[in-house]
N, C-alpha and C positions, 0 to 999 in steps of 0.2 A: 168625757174625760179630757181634762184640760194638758198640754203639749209642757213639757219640761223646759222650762226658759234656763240656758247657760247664763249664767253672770257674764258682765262685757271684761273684755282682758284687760289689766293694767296696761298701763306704757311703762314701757324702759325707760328708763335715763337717756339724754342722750349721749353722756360722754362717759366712759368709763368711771372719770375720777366724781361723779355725782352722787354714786351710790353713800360714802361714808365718808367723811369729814372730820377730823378732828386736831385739837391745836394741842401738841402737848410740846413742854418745857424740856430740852436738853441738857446735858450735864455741861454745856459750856454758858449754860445761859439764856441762851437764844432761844426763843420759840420756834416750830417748825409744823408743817402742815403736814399733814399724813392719813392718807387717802388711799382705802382700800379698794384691789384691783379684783374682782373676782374671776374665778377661774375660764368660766367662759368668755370674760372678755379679753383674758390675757394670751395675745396671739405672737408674741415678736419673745426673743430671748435676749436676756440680761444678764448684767453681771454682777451681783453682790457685794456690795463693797463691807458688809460683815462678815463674808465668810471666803470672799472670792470665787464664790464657787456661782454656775449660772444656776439663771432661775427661769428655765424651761417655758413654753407655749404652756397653758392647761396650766398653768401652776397658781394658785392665788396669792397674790402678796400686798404690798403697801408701796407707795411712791411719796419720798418725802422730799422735802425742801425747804429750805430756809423761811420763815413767814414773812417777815418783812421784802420779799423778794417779789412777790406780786404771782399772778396765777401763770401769768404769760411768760416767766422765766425757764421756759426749755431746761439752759443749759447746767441749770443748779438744781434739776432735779433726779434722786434717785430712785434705783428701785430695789427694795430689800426684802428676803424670805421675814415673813411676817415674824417667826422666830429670832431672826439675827436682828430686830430691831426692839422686842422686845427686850432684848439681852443685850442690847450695846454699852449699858452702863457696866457688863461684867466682864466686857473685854475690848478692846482697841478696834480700829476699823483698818481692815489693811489700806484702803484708798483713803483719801482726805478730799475735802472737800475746796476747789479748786478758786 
């Protein structure tokens, strides 16, 4: 009887933001990058700038930023409950973008 071979295990990513990529269009125009954070990888707490409210360890959400900004722009990037970013064209952002 021949012995049960596992499959070898995937690699991870190695940075959180490699898992999902995508460039979507703004209501002011600009292109922006947005990059989903999945929940195990999401260790530090944030703050919402759709809702103001934080966005918890454990929480999955997105991290966007201006495109034209480049990937090493820290300081222009956010991080938004995957909800408040879907829905930012239905309502204001309390923060603005600096």
């Amino acid at each position: 009887m021949a012995k049960r071979r596992t499959p070898p295990r995937r690699q991870r990513p190695s940075t959180p933001f490699a898992l999902s990529r995508r460039v979507e269009l703004g209501a002011d125009g600009r292109d922006y990058d947005v990059r989903a954070v999945a929940a195990s990888r999401a260790v530090k707490t944030y703050r919402c700038p759709g809702c103001d409210h934080e966005i918890k360890p454990s929480v999955a959400h997105v991290v966007v930023w201006p495109a034209d900004s480049g990937d090493d722009a820290l300081d222009d990037r956010r991080h938004w409950h995957t909800s408040c970013w879907a829905n930012r064209a239905n309502r204001g952002p309390t923060r603005t973008w600096s």
